[in-house]
Each structure stands twice: as C-alpha cells, then as structure tokens.
C-alpha positions, 0 to 999 in steps of 0.5 A: 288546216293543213297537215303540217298545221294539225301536226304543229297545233297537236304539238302546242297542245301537248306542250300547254298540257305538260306545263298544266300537269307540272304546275298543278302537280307542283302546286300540291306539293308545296300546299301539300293539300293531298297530304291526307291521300298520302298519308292513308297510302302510307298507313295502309302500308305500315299495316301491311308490313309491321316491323319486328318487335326488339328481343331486348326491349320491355316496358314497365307500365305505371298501370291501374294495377300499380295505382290501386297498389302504390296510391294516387300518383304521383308516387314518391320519388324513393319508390322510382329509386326502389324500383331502379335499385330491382333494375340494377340487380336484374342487370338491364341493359338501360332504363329509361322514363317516360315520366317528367321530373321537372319539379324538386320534391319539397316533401320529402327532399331526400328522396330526391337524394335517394332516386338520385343515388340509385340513377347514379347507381345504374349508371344507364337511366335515361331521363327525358325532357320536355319543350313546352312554354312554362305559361302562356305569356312567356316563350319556349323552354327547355323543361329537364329533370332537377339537377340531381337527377340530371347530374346521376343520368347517364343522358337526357332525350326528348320524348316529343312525337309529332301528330300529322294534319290527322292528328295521327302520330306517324313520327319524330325528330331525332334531335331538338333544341332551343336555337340549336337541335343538340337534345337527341330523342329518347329511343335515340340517346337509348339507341346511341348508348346500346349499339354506339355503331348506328350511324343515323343521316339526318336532314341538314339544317340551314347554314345561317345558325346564327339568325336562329333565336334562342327561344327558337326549337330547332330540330333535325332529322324527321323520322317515321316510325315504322311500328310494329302492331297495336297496342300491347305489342312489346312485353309489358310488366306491371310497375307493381309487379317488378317492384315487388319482386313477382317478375324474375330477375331473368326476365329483365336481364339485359334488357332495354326498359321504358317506364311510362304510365299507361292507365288510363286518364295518366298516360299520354296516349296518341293515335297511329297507323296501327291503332287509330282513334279507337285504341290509341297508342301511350307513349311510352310503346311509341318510344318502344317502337322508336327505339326498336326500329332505330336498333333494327336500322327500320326506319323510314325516311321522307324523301328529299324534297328535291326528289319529290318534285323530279319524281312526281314531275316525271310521273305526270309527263309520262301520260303527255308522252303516251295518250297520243299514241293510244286510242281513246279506248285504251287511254282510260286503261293506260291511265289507271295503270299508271295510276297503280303503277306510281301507288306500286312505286312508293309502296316499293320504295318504302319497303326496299329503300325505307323512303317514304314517296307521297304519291298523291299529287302524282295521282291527282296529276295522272287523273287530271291528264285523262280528263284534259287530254280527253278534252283537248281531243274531244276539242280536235274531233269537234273542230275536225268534224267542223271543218269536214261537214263544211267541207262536205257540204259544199261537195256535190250531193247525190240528192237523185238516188234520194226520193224523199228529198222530191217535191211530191208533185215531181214524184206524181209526175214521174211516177204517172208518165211512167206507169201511165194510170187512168186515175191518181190522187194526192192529197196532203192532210185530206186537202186535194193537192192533184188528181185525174178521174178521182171518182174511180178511186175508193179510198181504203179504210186504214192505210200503214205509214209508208207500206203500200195498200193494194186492191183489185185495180188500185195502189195506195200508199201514206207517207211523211215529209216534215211534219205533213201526210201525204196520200197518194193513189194509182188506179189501171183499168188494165190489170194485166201488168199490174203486179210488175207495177206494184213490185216497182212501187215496193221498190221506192223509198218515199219516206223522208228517214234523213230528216226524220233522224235528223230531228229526233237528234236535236232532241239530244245534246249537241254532240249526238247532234254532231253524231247525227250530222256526220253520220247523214254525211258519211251515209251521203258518201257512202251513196255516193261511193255505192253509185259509182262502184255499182256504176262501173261495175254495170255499165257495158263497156269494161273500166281500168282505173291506174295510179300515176304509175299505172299500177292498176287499182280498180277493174270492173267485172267486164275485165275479168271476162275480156282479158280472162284474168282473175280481179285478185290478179289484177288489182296492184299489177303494173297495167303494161304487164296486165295488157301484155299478159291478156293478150298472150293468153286469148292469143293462146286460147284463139284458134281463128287462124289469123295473125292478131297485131298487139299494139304498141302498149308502152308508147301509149300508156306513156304518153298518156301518163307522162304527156297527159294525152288521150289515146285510142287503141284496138286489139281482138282478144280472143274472139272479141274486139275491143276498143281501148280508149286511154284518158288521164285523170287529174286529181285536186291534189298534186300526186293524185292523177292517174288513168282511166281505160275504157273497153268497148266491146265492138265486136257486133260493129266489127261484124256489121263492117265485115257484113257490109264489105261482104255486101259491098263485094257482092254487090260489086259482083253477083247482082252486077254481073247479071245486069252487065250480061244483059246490058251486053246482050242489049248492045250486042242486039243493037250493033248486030253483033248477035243475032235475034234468036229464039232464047236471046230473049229467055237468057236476058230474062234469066239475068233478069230473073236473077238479079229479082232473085238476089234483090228478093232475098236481101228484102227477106233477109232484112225483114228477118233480121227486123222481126221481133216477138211483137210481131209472132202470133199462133200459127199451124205448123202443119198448113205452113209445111202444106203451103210450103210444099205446094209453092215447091211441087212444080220444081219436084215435079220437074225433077221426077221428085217426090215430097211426103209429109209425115204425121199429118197432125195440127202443131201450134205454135206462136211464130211469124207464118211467112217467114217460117214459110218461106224457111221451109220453101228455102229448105225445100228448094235447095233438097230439089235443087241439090237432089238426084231425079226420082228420089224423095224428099220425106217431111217429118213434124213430131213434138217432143218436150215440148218442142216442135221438131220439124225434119226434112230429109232428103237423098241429095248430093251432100255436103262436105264434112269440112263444109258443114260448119260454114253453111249458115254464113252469109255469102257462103257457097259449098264448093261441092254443091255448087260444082254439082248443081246451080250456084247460088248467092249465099243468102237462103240458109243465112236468112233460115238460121236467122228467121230461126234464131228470131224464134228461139228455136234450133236448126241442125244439119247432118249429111254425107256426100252421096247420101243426102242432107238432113236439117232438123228445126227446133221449135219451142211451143207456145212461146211468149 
C-alpha cells in the first residue's frame, strides 16, 4: 500500500467515524435513552447552586396542627373566607390556593356566598385549576373553581408540575389549555400580577392551531425550576395560627401567599432535585419556588432543540479532529478531558445563561470516539505489521550470526575441524548421534542447560533445539592451549532462545503473538544493522558513505585517523569540502619535502555522482598513501542513491615498489658493474690489450668476490625479513658475541685493532643464533673497516630490566649528525664514511635493523665525527 493510499484510506476512516459518532450522537437525542445521565447532571447542578428564597413569598400551610384544631378536612368554606377577611386586613400583596374548589357546597350554600364575598373583597385571590379527565370514559376537562368563586378571583392558573421519566419534578409549563394553551400557571398569573414588567419567551406552538382538538391540552413554554433547597425553605405558617390571629399582621403585610395543604396523607407531595424520594417536596413550595424564580428572572430554560443537535454534533467531531494527531498514550487523557470539558459546558450555560444543555449523548458520543478510533488504529497497526513481517520475510535473513538455527551436526563439524579434539560426542536424548574415540570421555554427573562443564581435559555442554536435548563433548590430550579453547566455547550461543520465545508466546493471545513476531523481526534487523556497522567499523580499508548530493552520512574510525578529522565534523559535510579540507591539513603537518599533487576531487565525485561511473583515485596524506576507490550505490527506491569511498592504505605496497625500483637500480648498477669490469678484463686478456700479470687475476677475483658479497647479503636479508618467532629458540648471547668476534679477529688484526669483551657473563635469550650472529659480524666489520689502525673496538653485555643491552663502541671515523637518521635505510651510503673508507652496497645495517626488529628488541646509534660510533642493542629476555 502506498503512502498516497495510507493517507487516502486514513481519510475514509475519519469520515466513516464522523458519520458513526453523528449518527449515534443524534439517535440519543431523538430517543433521549441518556436522559437519566442528564438529568442527575442537572440535579447535581441545582444542588450546587440553590436560588435565593423571595423576601415577599409566605406559605400558609394546611398542616396536622390545623387538623387537629379545625376537624376533618375538608374544612367549610366560611372558614377560607375568615381566613381571606385576616389576609385582607394584614394588606398582602396577593393570595393564592393550592386547593381545588371544583364542586359547590350543597351543605352549607352561603358559605360559598360568603368565600365568594371575601375573595371579592381581597380583590388578589388567586384560585387554581385543574386538567384531569372527570372519569376514566370520558375525555379532558378543564376542572375550575365554581362560578362564584371564579366570577370573585382576580385569575385562575394551572398548578400542573410535570414528573421527568425519574418520576422527580424538575418543571412546568407557564401555560396550558384545551385546544389552545391560554391558562397560565399559578406562579405565573401571580408573577404577571405583582411584577406586570416580566417579560417571559416562550416555546412557540405549532402554526396548524386549527388541526388541534378541543379536548387536546396544549401547552407552552416548559420551564425548570431552579429551587431554592429542601422542604421547609420558604417561610411557613400554620393555617391555624393566621386564622387565629397568633401571626401578626406585620408578618404578611404585603406579602405573596400560597395556601396548600402539607400534613401528610393531604397534600400532594413530589420528589425534586433538592429533596428526592426521601423527603419530597408538597406542592404548595413547588408553586413557591416557581413563582420565586419567575420574579428573580431565575429560571432555566431547555435549550432549542436545533442547538442541541449542532452542539452535541460539534462535541463528537472534535475527537475525529484531534485523536490522529496525538499518540496513543495522550488519546485516553485527551478524551476525558473532553469529556469534562463538555460536562464543564452545560454546567457553565446553565449558570450564565440559564439554559439548560443535556450533555449525555455528547459524552456517550465522546466515550464511543476513544474506543472506535483505538480500534481503527489498532485495525491500521495490525494490517501495517502484516504487510512489514510479509515484508520482512522475504528479505535476506542474517541466519549465519545465529548458531541456534544450525544443524547440530554442522555445529560438530565446524567446531571439530576448528578445535582439532582427540575425541567428541553428540548425543540427542542418550541416543549416539556421532563420535571419535568416545571411550576417553567420561560423562559428568549433572550438566546446566546451556552452561559449559569442564574437566581436566574435557568440555561438556546440554542445550535445546525444540523440544529435543542435545549433549555434546570435546576431549585434547593436549592441554596446553585448552584454556584459549574453552574461552571460544564461552563465546558461543547455542541455545535456540528465538524459537523458544516464539513458542512461549502462542500460549498467549494473538496480539502478543504478533508482539512477539515483530519484535523476532526487528532483533533479525537490528543483527543485521550491528553486522554491518561492526563490518564497516573493522574492516581494514577506511569507508564513506554520501547521499546523492554527496553529503557525507556515514565514516568509519580508519577516516578520522587517515584524514585526521573528528566523526562529528564529519558527518553532514559536502565530501568535496571534507577531501579538500583532509589534504590541506596532512599537507600541513607533512614534512617529507616533496611536492603532494591533490587529485582533481570535483570531476570525480561528479562523474561518479551524475554519470554513475566508478572512478579511482590516490593521493599520499601525511605519511600515508591512500587509494580512493569512488562506486555509486543504487538504492530501490528513486532518490535513494548515493556513494560509497573506499581507502586503502597502500602505503606497505607504495614501499615494496619503492624497494623494488631501489633494487632494480641496484641491480642495474653496483652488482652489474663488477661483473662488467670482469667481463673487460677477460677480453682485455683475449685481445692482448692487457697483459697477464701477477694481480690481473687477484682483481677479477675482487670483482668476483664482490658480486658473492652483494648476492650474500641480499640472501641474509631475505632470510631476515622471512624469520618469525616460530623459528627463535634459547640462545646465549655471550657465545654469539665470542663466535662473532672470532669470525672478525683476522680483519682487526690486520688493522693492528684490538676487540674486548666486557662482563663475561652467559645471558639467555630466546632468538635466532645465526641471524644475531651475523648482526654482531655486521656491526663489528663495519668498526674494523670504519676505524683508525691500533685502536679498540670494546664489546659490552649487561642486563638491565629485564633487557639484554648489548653495546659496541668503537674510535672509528664517525658519522655525520645529519647522517645518522638515514643509516638504517636500505641502499644508504654515508657520504663521509664512504669517502674515509671502502664503499659499500648499503645493505649491512638494513639487515641489522631488521633482524632486530624481528627480535622485538631496539638498537640506537651515537657518534661523532673524529670520535667513533656507538650502536646499542636492546634485547627483550625470555621473549615469547
């Protein structure tokens, strides 16, 4: 799937989530199947924020104290009228009932007259009205005080309070009516007359009024209460107590009173927000906190249904918006704060604006987006992993760094030709798989898993493969090594952990399954990764890795040596600068005196980045010589090529060339021109042109003797550069300078010089005899040669630090100061000593300094002109 896919399919998925969260977000609102959730959010709200009780509202309650006082209710009529007549002296503000006058009273008829009389008196009384089915056959009516006490009112209202699918009283509507709604609420008739500036909005009914039957309630303008605490809030008084005079005048004085029954069994109690099941609320206070929150301007209204949808809609979409840019561990977090932040919304609303918002079906929505969109990536993630395993799979794996996935045998087989055993065994559950000489392995008592058990001579090791054990022994009768051996056994991991973690895992549910597969693959590629930065990072040559651009992106530690540049620097650079910049400073730092030609850097990365041509370049930096080899790399994807540098270090190769040429001009000269002299004194002999004397023949011996000589010290040093500590043994150093000064005596003795030894002590050593021999000869040969007559050449053999420090020292000629750096070199004549003495080929103190060398040991020259020469040898004692 390509990325253009991924990005198109992510797309549909956030559509397809969007529509599911409308959808099921507009499905609760219609059903309003969350209502409960939002009603306790509204509940907790009210309780948390209680109106203000109205200074001017009193209730006069028809309580159990009245009953006992007044009789059995219902009371008589005149009784209400004696009541009004206190009212109406005590000036309230308005009276109204919460009790149904539905029916005239047949036994005593004047006192409907008289209540009549008194309500007309107040001129405030307030009477309600009641909707209710007369009997169950017939239809709605509107049940209204008689016409008496209708004609003395000053308004009827409604005292209707709708219960919420809880059965908890939370509002009601300001008007009602049969075919249409023009009966307003009792707190709304009262409000309307004691404050005639409350201006109330109210829910618009539908335009076909007259497709609405008569027997139809209509009502309008659903209001919630928002109440001001539990039952008992407002000022109560006891009916008994105002008729009787016992509450003052000056406690009702223009006052708002609701008269309603509250004993209990009488009154018609409900539950709400503030008082629940427990203690409910009689009407009678709900009325009172109608008609407080109406006059304050408090009460809360549903908002329109249209905002709702646009609201809650709003809400859902907002985690299809911002989910995909999280991770998944800041999704759940992000949710719940969304989910408080909408809570947070309504509850604000309802305070500021006094709107009621129910946010259920926001937060069911909210909810539901955490989980689906946790699925849909969850379903991406499964599929991705899918792809790469199959993916994976078919790359190359790394199998030869895993020794568990081996053939045992192949194990056996490596592990013997290495370690070359005198006996082995393998075994599989006690059954002989293979084995040599198995009679000198005795099988230990108790072996750990995958830990190797050793004994004298022998190394035994149980692992698994499956469900199989395997046992495996290594013997040697010779034990010398056996310790190196047994450190490379430690080594080796021959345990099959990948399968064994791989079937621990299909124990479990299928995403750890999947858990397990890509973690198998990602250790497979970090092996791989480890392989081959570990094989650029050792390999010998020094490694460049470029970008199409040719900015460096990968350098191995030869690079920072070679070119003498720090990694961080490095890396990130154009290479064209990096070259530039390598060679201007090892031109800096070089002191060899010759002129180092840069190569033209820029046509070459050029062609090998645009042309896609290999190219080969050297250059000497410092006192290296590098080959550049430039190769373009070609990635599978477009875009992705770059440029691989390798360098070489040639500089050992660079020398044998030189050495070679050196060789080839030697050749052509010092070993030619004795062979031509005699070949000019032969045919001088033949054509008569010289004539046979007695030193005709010593001289062409000399040119012969010579041309021995040369071929002599080119076979020593051959052999020296061949020898290897394989070939050292203990040797005396002392018998090696005895046999050295004996092979010399006669050449001192010519020249009238004396050889002494110091400190005639035996010194061991491990070394090669002849080749130290004939370095001491060397040495010796060129003090006799190089020396005045009847002077001394002193030998001297001390050990200090363990070193053998061999001196020889002499009261030669000399050599140069400027001269004595160079004495070493091969084919290098000192221009002093050879104008002093016989010439030579160059070749002693070379083969010294190597034979030397090959001893890991030291040699050091002092002299003065006129003085002599002093060569001190180093000798490490007892060298491995």
């Amino acid at each position: 799937m390509t990325r253009d896919n991924t990005l198109n399919f992510r797309s549909f998925e956030q559509y397809v989530l969007a529509l599911t969260l409308v959808a099921l977000s507009g499905v609760l609102i219609y059903t309003q199947l969350p209502e409960r959730l939002n009603l306790i959010v509204y509940d907790f709200a009210i309780r948390l924020s209680p109106q203000t009780v109205g200074e001017n509202t009193a209730i006069i309650a028809v309580d159990e104290k009245s009953l006992d006082a007044l009789g059995q209710w219902p009371w008589r009529r005149s009784t209400h009228a004696k009541l009004i007549d206190r009212l109406s002296d005590a000036e309230t503000k308005a009276v109204a009932f919460d009790i149904i006058f539905a029916e005239p009273d047949l036994n005593h008829p004047e006192d409907d007259a008289a209540f009549a009389e008194a309500i007309a008196r107040n001129r405030n009384v307030f009477l309600p009205l009641h909707i209710h089915p007369r009997s169950y056959e017939t239809t709605l009516s509107e049940v209204i005080p008689i016409p008496e006490l209708t004609a003395a009112a000053k308004n009827l209202g409604h005292i209707h309070v709708e219960l919420d699918i809880d059965g908890i009283a939370r509002g009601f509507y300001l008007k009602e009516g049969l075919g249409e709604a023009y009966w307003p609420s009792m707190s709304l008739a009262l409000a309307q007359s004691t404050h005639p500036a409350i201006a109330l909005q109210l829910d618009p009914v539908e335009d076909n009024m007259e497709d609405i039957a008569a027997f139809v309630n209509v009502r309008e303008g659903y209001t919630m209460i928002p109440f001001a605490g539990v039952a008992g809030t407002f000022p109560t008084f006891s009916y008994i107590d105002v008729l009787n005079g016992d509450v003052s005048e000056a406690q009702l004085k223009n006052k708002v009173v609701l008269i309603g029954a509250t004993a209990a069994g009488l009154s018609d109690v409900l539950p709400t927000p503030v008082s629940g099941l427990a203690s409910p609320m009689p009407g009678v206070e709900i009325h009172a906190n109608a008609y407080s929150a109406l006059i304050q301007q408090a009460t809360i209204q549903p908002l329109q249904q249209l905002w709702v949808y646009l609201l809650t809609f709003a809400f859902v979409l907002i985690p299809v918006l911002v989910l995909p840019r999280l991770s998944p561990e800041q999704a759940l977090p992000a949710t719940l704060l969304l989910i408080t932040g909408v809570i947070l919304f309504s509850l604000a609303v309802l305070f500021v604006d006094r709107h009621w918002y129910p946010p259920a079906a926001a937060v069911i929505g909210l909810i539901t987006a955490y989980p689906l969109w946790s699925w849909q990536r969850l379903s991406q993630l499964n599929k991705f992993l899918n792809n790469e395993l199959e993916r994976l799979h078919q790359e190359p794996a790394l199998t030869v760094r895993n020794l568990a996935e081996r053939p045992v045998k192949q194990l056996l087989s490596a592990l013997t030709t290495m370690l070359k055993p005198d006996a082995y065994l393998l075994s599989a559950d006690d059954t002989v798989i293979q084995s040599h000489n198995q009679s000198q392995l005795v099988h230990p008592k108790k072996l750990t898993p995958n830990h190797w058990f050793h004994t004298a001579s022998s190394s035994w090791i149980k692992f698994y493969r499956g469900r199989d054990i395997y046992e495996m022994a290594l013997y040697w009768d010779d034990t010398r090594d056996i310790d190196k051996k047994r450190a490379f056994l430690h080594r080796l991991k021959m345990n099959d952990i990948a399968r064994k973690h791989a079937s621990a895992f299909k124990r479990y549910e299928k995403i750890a399954s999947r858990i397990a597969q890509v973690r198998l693959a990602i250790d497979s590629m970090g092996d791989m990764r480890r392989f081959i930065s570990d094989g650029f990072e050792n390999m010998p040559d020094g490694v460049i890795v470029t970008d199409p651009l040719g900015i460096v992106l990968f350098i191995n530690s030869h690079i920072e040596q070679w070119l003498k540049l720090p990694k961080q620097s490095v890396e990130g650079q154009p290479i064209l600068n990096v070259l530039k910049l390598s060679h201007a400073n090892t031109m800096t730092e070089s002191h060899s005196g010759h002129n180092q030609r840069e190569p033209d850097w820029e046509a070459i990365i050029q062609k090998v980045l645009i042309n896609g041509d290999p190219s080969i370049a050297e250059s000497t930096l410092g006192d290296r010589d590098l080959m550049f080899h430039f190769v373009p790399s070609f990635a599978s994807t477009p875009g992705g090529a770059g440029m691989i540098i390798n360098l070489s270090d040639v500089t050992s190769i660079k020398q044998q060339q030189r050495e070679r040429n050196e060789l080839v001009s030697f050749l052509s000269h010092d070993v030619r021109s004795p062979l031509v002299s005699q070949l000019a004194m032969i045919d001088g002999l033949k054509s008569g042109r010289i004539t046979l004397e007695s030193d005709t023949f010593d001289k062409i011996a000399h040119h012969a003797h010579r041309s021995l000589h040369l071929a002599e010290q080119f076979l020593q040093l051959n052999r020296a550069e061949q020898v290897n500590d394989t070939q050292f043994y203990e040797c005396d150093l002392l018998t090696i300078i005895e046999n050295s000064v004996d092979s010399i005596a006669h050449q001192a003795n010519d020249k009238g010089i004396k050889l002494s030894i110091e400190d005639e002590d035996e010194l061991w050593i491990n070394g090669n005899a002849e080749l130290l021999e004939r370095v001491l000869i060397n040495l010796l040969s060129n003090s006799v040669k190089y020396s005045y007559s009847e002077t001394e050449v002193n030998i001297a053999l001390t050990e200090t630090d363990n070193q053998a420090v061999l001196s020889i020292q002499d009261q030669g000629f000399g050599i140069d100061e400027e001269e004595l750096p160079y004495i070493f070199d091969r084919f290098r004549r000192q221009k002093t000593s050879e104008n002093s003495g016989p010439k030579g080929a160059g070749l002693g103190l070379n083969f010294v300094s190597i034979v030397i060398e090959k001893h890991h040991g030291t040699i050091d020259v002092q002299s003065k002109l006129g003085e002599g020469t002093t060569f001190i040898i180093k000798l490490p004692i007892n060298q491995g």
